[in-house]
C-alpha positions in Angstrom: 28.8 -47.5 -30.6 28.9 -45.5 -27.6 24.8 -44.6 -25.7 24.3 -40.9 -24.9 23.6 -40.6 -21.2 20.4 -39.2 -20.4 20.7 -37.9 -17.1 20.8 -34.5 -17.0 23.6 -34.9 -13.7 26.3 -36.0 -16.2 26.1 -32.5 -17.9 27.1 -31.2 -14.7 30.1 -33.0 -13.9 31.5 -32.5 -17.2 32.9 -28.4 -17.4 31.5 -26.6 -20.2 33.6 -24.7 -22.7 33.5 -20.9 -22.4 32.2 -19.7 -25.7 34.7 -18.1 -28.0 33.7 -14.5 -29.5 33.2 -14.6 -33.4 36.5 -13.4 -35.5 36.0 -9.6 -36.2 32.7 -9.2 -33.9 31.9 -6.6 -32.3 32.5 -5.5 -28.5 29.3 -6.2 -26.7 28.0 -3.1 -25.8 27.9 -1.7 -22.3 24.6 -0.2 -21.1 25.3 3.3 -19.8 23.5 6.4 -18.3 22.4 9.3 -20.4 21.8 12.4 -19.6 19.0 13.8 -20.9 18.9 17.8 -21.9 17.1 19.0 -19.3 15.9 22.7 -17.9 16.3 23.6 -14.1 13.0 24.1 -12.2 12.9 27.5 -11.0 13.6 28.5 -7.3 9.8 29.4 -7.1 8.7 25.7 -8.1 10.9 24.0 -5.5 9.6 26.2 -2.9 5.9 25.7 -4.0 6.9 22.0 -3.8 7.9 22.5 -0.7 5.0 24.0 0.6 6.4 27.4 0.9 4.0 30.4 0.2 5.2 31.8 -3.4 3.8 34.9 -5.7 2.0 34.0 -8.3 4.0 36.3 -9.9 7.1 34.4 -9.5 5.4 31.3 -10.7 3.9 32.7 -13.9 7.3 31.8 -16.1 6.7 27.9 -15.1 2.8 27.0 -15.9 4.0 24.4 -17.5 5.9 22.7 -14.4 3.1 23.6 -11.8 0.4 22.4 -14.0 2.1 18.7 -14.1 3.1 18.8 -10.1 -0.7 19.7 -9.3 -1.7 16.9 -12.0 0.7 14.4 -9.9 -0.3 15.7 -6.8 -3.6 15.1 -7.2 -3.5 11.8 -8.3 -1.6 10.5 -6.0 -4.0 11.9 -3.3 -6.6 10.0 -5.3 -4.9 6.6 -5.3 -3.6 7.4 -1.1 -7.4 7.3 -0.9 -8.1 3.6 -2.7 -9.2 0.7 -1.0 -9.5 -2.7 -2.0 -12.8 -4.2 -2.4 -13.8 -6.3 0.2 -14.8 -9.2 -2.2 -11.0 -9.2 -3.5 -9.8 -8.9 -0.4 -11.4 -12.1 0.5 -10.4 -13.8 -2.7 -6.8 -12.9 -1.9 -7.7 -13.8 1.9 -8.8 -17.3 0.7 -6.1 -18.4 -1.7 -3.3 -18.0 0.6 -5.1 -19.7 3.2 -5.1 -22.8 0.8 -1.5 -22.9 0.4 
Protein backbone atom coordinates (compact mmCIF):
# COMPACT_ATOMS: atom_id res chain seq x y z
CA UNK A 1 0.00 0.00 0.00
CA UNK A 2 1.26 3.15 -1.28
CA UNK A 3 0.42 6.77 1.34
CA UNK A 4 -1.09 9.71 -0.69
CA UNK A 5 1.15 12.65 -0.21
CA UNK A 6 -0.39 15.45 1.35
CA UNK A 7 1.57 18.26 0.39
CA UNK A 8 0.06 20.32 -1.89
CA UNK A 9 3.91 20.99 -3.58
CA UNK A 10 3.86 17.41 -5.08
CA UNK A 11 0.76 18.47 -7.22
CA UNK A 12 2.91 20.85 -8.68
CA UNK A 13 5.83 18.96 -9.80
CA UNK A 14 3.67 16.43 -11.32
CA UNK A 15 2.21 17.93 -15.04
CA UNK A 16 -1.43 17.83 -15.23
CA UNK A 17 -3.18 16.26 -18.15
CA UNK A 18 -4.93 18.74 -20.58
CA UNK A 19 -8.58 17.76 -20.45
CA UNK A 20 -9.93 16.03 -23.48
CA UNK A 21 -13.22 17.55 -25.10
CA UNK A 22 -16.36 15.11 -24.75
CA UNK A 23 -16.97 12.83 -28.17
CA UNK A 24 -19.58 14.82 -30.22
CA UNK A 25 -19.61 18.20 -27.91
CA UNK A 26 -20.04 21.09 -28.87
CA UNK A 27 -17.54 23.95 -29.93
CA UNK A 28 -17.32 26.29 -26.97
CA UNK A 29 -18.81 29.26 -28.01
CA UNK A 30 -16.90 32.51 -28.69
CA UNK A 31 -18.26 35.67 -27.10
CA UNK A 32 -18.72 38.28 -29.88
CA UNK A 33 -20.00 41.91 -30.47
CA UNK A 34 -23.45 42.61 -31.58
CA UNK A 35 -24.63 45.24 -33.10
CA UNK A 36 -27.57 46.55 -31.95
CA UNK A 37 -30.31 48.22 -34.48
CA UNK A 38 -29.86 51.47 -33.82
CA UNK A 39 -31.22 55.15 -35.24
CA UNK A 40 -28.64 58.00 -35.93
CA UNK A 41 -28.96 61.14 -33.73
CA UNK A 42 -29.86 63.98 -35.78
CA UNK A 43 -27.25 66.64 -36.83
CA UNK A 44 -29.28 69.05 -34.49
CA UNK A 45 -28.71 66.75 -31.32
CA UNK A 46 -24.98 66.49 -31.80
CA UNK A 47 -24.70 70.15 -32.17
CA UNK A 48 -26.99 70.79 -28.99
CA UNK A 49 -24.52 68.34 -27.45
CA UNK A 50 -21.99 70.27 -28.43
CA UNK A 51 -23.15 73.38 -27.11
CA UNK A 52 -23.91 74.88 -30.35
CA UNK A 53 -27.01 77.21 -30.51
CA UNK A 54 -29.86 75.09 -32.41
CA UNK A 55 -33.70 76.01 -33.48
CA UNK A 56 -36.03 74.57 -31.60
CA UNK A 57 -37.43 73.85 -34.69
CA UNK A 58 -34.77 71.64 -35.74
CA UNK A 59 -34.85 69.77 -32.55
CA UNK A 60 -38.65 69.09 -32.41
CA UNK A 61 -38.26 65.61 -34.50
CA UNK A 62 -35.86 64.27 -31.50
CA UNK A 63 -37.84 65.06 -27.93
CA UNK A 64 -37.15 61.83 -27.26
CA UNK A 65 -33.20 62.10 -27.49
CA UNK A 66 -32.94 65.64 -25.85
CA UNK A 67 -35.21 64.73 -23.02
CA UNK A 68 -32.68 61.78 -21.99
CA UNK A 69 -29.30 64.02 -22.67
CA UNK A 70 -30.93 66.79 -20.36
CA UNK A 71 -31.95 63.87 -17.85
CA UNK A 72 -28.09 62.71 -18.00
CA UNK A 73 -26.84 66.00 -17.93
CA UNK A 74 -28.40 66.86 -15.08
CA UNK A 75 -27.55 64.17 -13.01
CA UNK A 76 -24.28 64.12 -13.54
CA UNK A 77 -24.14 67.83 -12.51
CA UNK A 78 -25.84 66.65 -9.38
CA UNK A 79 -23.38 63.88 -8.54
CA UNK A 80 -20.06 66.55 -9.92
CA UNK A 81 -21.62 68.37 -6.92
CA UNK A 82 -21.41 65.39 -4.06
CA UNK A 83 -19.22 65.29 -1.23
CA UNK A 84 -18.44 62.78 1.15
CA UNK A 85 -19.48 63.18 4.57
CA UNK A 86 -16.96 64.17 6.78
CA UNK A 87 -17.75 61.37 9.36
CA UNK A 88 -17.01 58.68 6.41
CA UNK A 89 -14.36 60.45 5.42
CA UNK A 90 -12.84 59.92 8.79
CA UNK A 91 -13.87 56.34 8.94
CA UNK A 92 -12.06 55.70 5.73
CA UNK A 93 -9.27 58.14 7.09
CA UNK A 94 -8.92 55.85 10.13
CA UNK A 95 -8.85 52.31 8.72
CA UNK A 96 -6.10 52.87 6.43
CA UNK A 97 -4.21 54.41 8.96
CA UNK A 98 -4.39 51.01 10.91
CA UNK A 99 -2.97 49.03 8.18
Amino acid sequence: MMPDSLDPRDAAREPTPEPRPAVGAEPAAADREVPLAAEELPPAVHAYLDGDKVADAALSGAERELELWKRISAETGRRRRMMTPAHVQAQILAKLADD
